[in-house]
C-alpha positions in Angstrom: 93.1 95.8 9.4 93.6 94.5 5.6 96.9 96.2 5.9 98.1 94.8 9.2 97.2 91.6 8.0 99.0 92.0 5.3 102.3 93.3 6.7 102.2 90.1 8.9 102.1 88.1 5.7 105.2 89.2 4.0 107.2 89.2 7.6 106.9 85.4 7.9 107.2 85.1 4.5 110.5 86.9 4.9 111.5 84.7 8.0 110.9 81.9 6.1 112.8 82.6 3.3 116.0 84.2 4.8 116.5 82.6 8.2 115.1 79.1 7.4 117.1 77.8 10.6 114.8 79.7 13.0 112.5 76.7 13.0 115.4 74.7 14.9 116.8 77.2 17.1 113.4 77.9 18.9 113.0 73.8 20.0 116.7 73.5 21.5 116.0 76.8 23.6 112.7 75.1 24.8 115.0 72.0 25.8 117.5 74.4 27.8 114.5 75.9 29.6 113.2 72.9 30.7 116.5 71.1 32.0 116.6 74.6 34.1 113.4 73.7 35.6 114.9 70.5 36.4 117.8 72.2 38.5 115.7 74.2 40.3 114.2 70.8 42.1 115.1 70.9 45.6 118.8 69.8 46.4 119.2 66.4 48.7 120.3 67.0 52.3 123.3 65.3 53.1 123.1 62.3 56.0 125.8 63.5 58.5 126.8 60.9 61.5 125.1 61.6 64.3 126.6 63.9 66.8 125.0 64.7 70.3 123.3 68.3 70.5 125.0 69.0 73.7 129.1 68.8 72.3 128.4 71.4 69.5 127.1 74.4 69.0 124.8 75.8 66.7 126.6 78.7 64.3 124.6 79.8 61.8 121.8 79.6 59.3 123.1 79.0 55.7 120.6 80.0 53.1 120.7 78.4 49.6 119.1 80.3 46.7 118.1 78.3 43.9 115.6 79.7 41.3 113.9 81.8 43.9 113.4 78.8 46.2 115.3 79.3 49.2 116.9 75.9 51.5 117.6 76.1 55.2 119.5 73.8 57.5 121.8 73.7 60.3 125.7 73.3 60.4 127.5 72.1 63.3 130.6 73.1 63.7 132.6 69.6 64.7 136.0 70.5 64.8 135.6 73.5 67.7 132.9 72.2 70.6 131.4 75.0 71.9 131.7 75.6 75.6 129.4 77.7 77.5 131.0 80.6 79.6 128.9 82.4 82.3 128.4 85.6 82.5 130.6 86.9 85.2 129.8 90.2 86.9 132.3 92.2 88.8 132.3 92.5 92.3 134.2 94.2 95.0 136.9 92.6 97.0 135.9 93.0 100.7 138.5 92.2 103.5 137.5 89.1 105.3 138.3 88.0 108.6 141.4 84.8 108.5 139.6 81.7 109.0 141.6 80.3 112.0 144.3 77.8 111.7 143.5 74.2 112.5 146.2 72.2 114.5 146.3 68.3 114.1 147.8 67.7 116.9 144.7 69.7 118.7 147.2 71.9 120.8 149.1 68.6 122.1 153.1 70.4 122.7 156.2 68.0 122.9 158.9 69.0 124.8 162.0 67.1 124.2 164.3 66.3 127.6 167.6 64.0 128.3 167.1 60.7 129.2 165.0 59.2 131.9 167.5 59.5 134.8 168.6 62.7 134.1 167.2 66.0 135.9 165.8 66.8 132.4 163.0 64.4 132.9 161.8 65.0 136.1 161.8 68.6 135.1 159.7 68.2 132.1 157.3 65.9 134.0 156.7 69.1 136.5 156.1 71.0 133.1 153.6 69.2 131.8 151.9 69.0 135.1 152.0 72.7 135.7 150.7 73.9 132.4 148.0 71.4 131.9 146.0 73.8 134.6 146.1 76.3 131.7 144.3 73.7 129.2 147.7 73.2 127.7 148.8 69.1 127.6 152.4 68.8 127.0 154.3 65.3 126.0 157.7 64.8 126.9 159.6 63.3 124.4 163.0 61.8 125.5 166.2 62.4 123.4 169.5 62.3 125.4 171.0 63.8 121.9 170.9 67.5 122.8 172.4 68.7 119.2 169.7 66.4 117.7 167.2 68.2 119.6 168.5 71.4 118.5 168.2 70.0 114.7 164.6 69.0 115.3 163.9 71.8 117.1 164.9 74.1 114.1 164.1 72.1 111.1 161.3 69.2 111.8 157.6 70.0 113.5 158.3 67.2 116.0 159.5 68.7 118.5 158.2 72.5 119.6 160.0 73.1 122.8 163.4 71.6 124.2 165.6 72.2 127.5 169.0 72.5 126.6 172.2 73.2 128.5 173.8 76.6 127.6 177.1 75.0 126.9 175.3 72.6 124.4 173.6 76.2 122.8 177.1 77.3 122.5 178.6 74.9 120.4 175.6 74.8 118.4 176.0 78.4 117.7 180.1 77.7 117.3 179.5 75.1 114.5 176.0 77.0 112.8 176.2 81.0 113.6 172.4 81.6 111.7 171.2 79.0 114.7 170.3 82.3 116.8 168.0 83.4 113.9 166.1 80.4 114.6 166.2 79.1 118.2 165.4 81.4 121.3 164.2 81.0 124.8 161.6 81.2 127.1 162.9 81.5 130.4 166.6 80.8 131.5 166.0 77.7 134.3 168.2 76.8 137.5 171.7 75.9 137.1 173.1 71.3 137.0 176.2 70.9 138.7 179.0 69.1 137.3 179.8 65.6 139.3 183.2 63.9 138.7 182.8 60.4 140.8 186.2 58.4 141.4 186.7 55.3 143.6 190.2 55.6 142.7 192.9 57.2 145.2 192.5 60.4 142.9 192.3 63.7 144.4 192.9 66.0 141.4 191.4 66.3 138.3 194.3 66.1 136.0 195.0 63.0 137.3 192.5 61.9 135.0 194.7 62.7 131.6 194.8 59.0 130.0 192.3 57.2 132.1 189.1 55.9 130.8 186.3 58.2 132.0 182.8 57.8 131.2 180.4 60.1 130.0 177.0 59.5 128.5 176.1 58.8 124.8 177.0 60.9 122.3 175.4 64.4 121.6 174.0 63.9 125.1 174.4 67.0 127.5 176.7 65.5 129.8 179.2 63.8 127.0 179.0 68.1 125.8 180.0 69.4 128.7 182.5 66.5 130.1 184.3 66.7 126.5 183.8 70.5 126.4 185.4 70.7 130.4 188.4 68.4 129.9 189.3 70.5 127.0 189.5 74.1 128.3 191.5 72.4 130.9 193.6 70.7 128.8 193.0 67.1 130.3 193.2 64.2 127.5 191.2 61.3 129.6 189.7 58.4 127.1 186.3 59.5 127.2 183.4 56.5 126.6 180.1 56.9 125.8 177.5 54.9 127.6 174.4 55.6 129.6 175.3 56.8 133.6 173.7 53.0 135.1 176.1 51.2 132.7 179.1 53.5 133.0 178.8 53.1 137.6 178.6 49.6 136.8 181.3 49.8 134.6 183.3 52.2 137.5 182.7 49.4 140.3 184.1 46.5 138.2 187.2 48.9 137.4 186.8 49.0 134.0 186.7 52.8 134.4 188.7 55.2 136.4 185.9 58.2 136.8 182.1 58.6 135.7 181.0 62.3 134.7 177.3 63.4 135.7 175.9 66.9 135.1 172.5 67.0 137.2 171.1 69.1 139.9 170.8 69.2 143.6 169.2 65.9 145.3 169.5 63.8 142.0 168.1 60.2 142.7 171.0 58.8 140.5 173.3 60.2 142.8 171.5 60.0 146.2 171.6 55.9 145.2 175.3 55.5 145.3 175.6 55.7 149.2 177.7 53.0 150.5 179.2 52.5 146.9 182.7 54.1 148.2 182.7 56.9 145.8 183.6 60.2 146.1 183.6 63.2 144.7 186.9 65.0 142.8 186.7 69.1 142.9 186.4 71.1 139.2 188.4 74.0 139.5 186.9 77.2 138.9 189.4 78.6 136.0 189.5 81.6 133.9 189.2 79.1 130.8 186.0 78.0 132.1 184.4 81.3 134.1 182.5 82.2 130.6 180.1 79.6 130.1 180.0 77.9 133.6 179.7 79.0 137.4 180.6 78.4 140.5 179.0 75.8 142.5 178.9 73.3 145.3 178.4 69.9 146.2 177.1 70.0 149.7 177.6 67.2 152.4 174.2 67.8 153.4 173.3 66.8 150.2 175.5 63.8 149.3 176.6 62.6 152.5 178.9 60.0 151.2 179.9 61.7 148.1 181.3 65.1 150.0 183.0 66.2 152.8 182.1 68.6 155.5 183.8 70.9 153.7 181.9 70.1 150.4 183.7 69.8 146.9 184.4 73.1 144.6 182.6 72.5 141.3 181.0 74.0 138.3 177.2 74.2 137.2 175.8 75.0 133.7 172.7 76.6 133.0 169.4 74.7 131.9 167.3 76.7 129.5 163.6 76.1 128.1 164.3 76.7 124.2 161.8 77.1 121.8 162.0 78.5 117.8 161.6 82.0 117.3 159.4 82.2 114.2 157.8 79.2 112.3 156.1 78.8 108.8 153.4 76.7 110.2 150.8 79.3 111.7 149.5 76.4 113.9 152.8 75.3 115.8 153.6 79.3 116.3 150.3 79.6 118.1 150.9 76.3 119.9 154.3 77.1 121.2 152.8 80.6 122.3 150.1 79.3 124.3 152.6 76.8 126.0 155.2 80.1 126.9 152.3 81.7 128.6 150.8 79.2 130.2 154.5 78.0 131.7 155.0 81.9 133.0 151.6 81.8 134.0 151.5 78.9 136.4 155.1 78.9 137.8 154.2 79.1 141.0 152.7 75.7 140.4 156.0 74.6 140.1 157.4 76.3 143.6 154.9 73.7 145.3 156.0 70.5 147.4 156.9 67.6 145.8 158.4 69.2 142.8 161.8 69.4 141.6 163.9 71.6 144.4 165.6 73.7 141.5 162.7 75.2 140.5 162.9 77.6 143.3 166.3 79.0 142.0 164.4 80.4 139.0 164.7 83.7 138.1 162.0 84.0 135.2 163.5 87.5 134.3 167.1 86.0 133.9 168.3 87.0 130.6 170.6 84.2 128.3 173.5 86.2 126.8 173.5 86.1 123.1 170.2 84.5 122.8 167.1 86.3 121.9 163.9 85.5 124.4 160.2 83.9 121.8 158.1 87.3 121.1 155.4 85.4 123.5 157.4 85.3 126.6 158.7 89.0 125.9 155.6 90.3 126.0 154.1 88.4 129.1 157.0 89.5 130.9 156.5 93.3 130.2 153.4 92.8 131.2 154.0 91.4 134.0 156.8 93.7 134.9 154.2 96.7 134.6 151.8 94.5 137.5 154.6 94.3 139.5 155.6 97.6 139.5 152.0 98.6 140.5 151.8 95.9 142.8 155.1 97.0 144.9 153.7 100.5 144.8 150.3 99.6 146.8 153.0 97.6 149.2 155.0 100.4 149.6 151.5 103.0 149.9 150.4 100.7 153.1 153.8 100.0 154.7 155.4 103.5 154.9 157.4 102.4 157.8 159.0 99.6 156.0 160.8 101.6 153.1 163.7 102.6 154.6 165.5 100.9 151.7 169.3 102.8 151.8 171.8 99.6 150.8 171.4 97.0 149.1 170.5 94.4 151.8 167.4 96.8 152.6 166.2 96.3 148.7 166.9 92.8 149.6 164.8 93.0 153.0 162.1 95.0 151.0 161.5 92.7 148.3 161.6 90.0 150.4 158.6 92.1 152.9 156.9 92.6 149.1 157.0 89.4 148.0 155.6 87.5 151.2 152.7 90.9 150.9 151.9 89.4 147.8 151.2 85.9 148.8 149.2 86.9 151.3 147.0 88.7 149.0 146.9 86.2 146.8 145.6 83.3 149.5 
């Protein structure tokens, strides 16, 4: 113990004697300790603006270590809102049924005919009549411009079916060849004569070249085929375009040497004009004209004071009920479709008394040379081709004694035994 004490003696002796700065160095490292103590206090938070919880997302925890003290707070991360995705799980595709297509117009079809004294309108006036039996309501729509029809009819949703003259269907075709891509037909109709009316001493048609003939307005049906006539017959006349009550006005003052009128038998326009000392001129039926027209009539029974007993040689073109062949609009293809059948449907509506007399020169199975027939109408008519042929088989099953069919005129006596058969089954 004496010598411990003693060893401890000398030591500070020694420190006091070699390192005499010792004394200062141990108070400056007792300031440096406590100024470290006095960083470890806890740090300030800094006041950010206020931002609402909802546009930001919390990112992460940042931890602070000071002097074994540890600081915690949140950072938002302004600059990137966060945006909450859902969880998506996959799931199969399943094939649904098409939800079905919904019409504005709630079915309603137009059909666009001539003007209102024309054949045109009376027809589509049966039409609409027939077919609204079938829950199908149709609205004429007058337009004596046949090529704008054919526009509309092709191009525009206002118009969904349209009866057109075949000549008219020609020159459309003539002057747009991609029409018959478009436009098709429904059934092929009756035939419109062709009426040339003259008070003058004029007994031949080409005594017409130069004179002032009137037609009706432009694009109309009658001003096609008057302008389309004269010039496969090479006939120049001065053609003038006004409706058929001005143009007989016109042709009684004798303003006008002849009045052209393309409508069918028993025409109210022309049954009015007894008395008026007109009469009719003959068309000649020439080569230049045999491939788009036919041969017809104009029968004195008919017009009285229009032909003689003899009747006048003329032409007729055909009518057609024209409709487009495809459209983009789901709803107008199903509405012309439901119109095609219903029209082939009730037809014989349309044989009844009081309608238009043409309707019984129908022949719904009549094709139209270089036109294509609307998918709808194709198929009701195969269809009702395969009744028919089942039909004249259970005629011909309980009349054996009737098919003695070996010409022609016996298919002609047979069919006409079959057809009476079936309206007596049907009544």
């Amino acid at each position: 113990m004496v010598l411990r004490a003693l060893i401890l003696i000398l030591c500070t002796a020694a420190a006091t004697s070699v390192w005499p700065s010792a004394t200062l160095i141990a108070p400056a490292a007792a300031a440096v300790a406590r100024k470290a103590v006095k960083k470890s206090a806890p740090l300030p938070l800094v006041h950010r603006k206020v931002v609402l919880r909802k546009h930001f997302k919390p990112r992460k925890v940042v931890h602070v270590w000071r002097k074994r003290r540890v600081w915690r707070h949140r950072v938002h991360d302004i600059h990137h809102p966060a945006v909450r995705r859902p969880i998506v799980k996959p799931t199969l595709k399943r094939p649904t049924t098409p939800a079905p297509v919904a019409d504005a117009r709630g079915g309603l079809v137009t059909i666009a005919a001539g003007g209102l004294e024309g054949t045109d309108a009376r027809v589509a006036s049966d039409i609409s009549t027939a077919v609204a039996d079938a829950g199908v309501q149709v609205m004429p729509v007058l337009n004596p411009d046949s090529m704008q029809t054919l526009n509309d009819l092709a191009r525009s949703p206002v118009v969904d079916v349209a009866l057109v003259h075949s000549d008219v269907l020609d020159l459309a075709k003539k002057q747009n060849p991609d029409i018959v891509k478009k436009i098709g037909y429904i059934a092929r109709l009756f035939d419109e004569e062709v009426c040339v009316l003259t008070n003058r001493p004029i007994a031949d048609l080409h005594q017409l070249e130069g004179k002032k003939v009137g037609v009706d307005v432009a694009g109309s049906s009658d001003a096609v085929t008057a302008a389309n006539v004269f010039g496969l017959l090479s006939i120049h006349p001065q053609l003038v375009n006004m409706d058929t009550s001005a143009a007989l006005k016109e042709l009684e003052k004798g303003d006008l040497d002849a009045v052209v009128i393309v409508a069918g038998e028993h025409d109210p326009a022309l049954l009015a004009l007894r008395g008026a000392g007109l009469h009719a001129l003959p068309v000649p039926y020439d080569p230049p004209l045999q491939s788009q027209y036919f041969p017809a009539k104009l029968a004195h029974a008919d017009y009285p004071d229009l032909a003689p007993a003899s009747g006048v040689d003329t032409i007729a073109v055909g009518a057609l009920l024209v409709a487009p062949l495809q459209d983009d609009d789901p709803a107008r293809q199903n509405r012309i479709a439901a119109f095609a059948r219903a029209f082939l449907t009730k037809f014989d509506a349309l044989l009844k008394p009081g309608r238009d007399p043409k309707w019984k020169d129908v022949n719904l199975a009549a094709d139209a040379p270089g036109w294509r027939r609307i998918p709808a109408a194709e198929t009701w008519l195969d269809s009702a081709q395969a009744n028919q042929e089942q039909e004249f088989d259970a005629f011909v099953a309980s009349h054996p004694a009737s098919v003695t069919a070996s010409s022609e005129a016996d298919h002609e006596r047979l069919f006409r035994e079959f057809v009476q058969w079936k309206h007596k089954q049907a009544h």
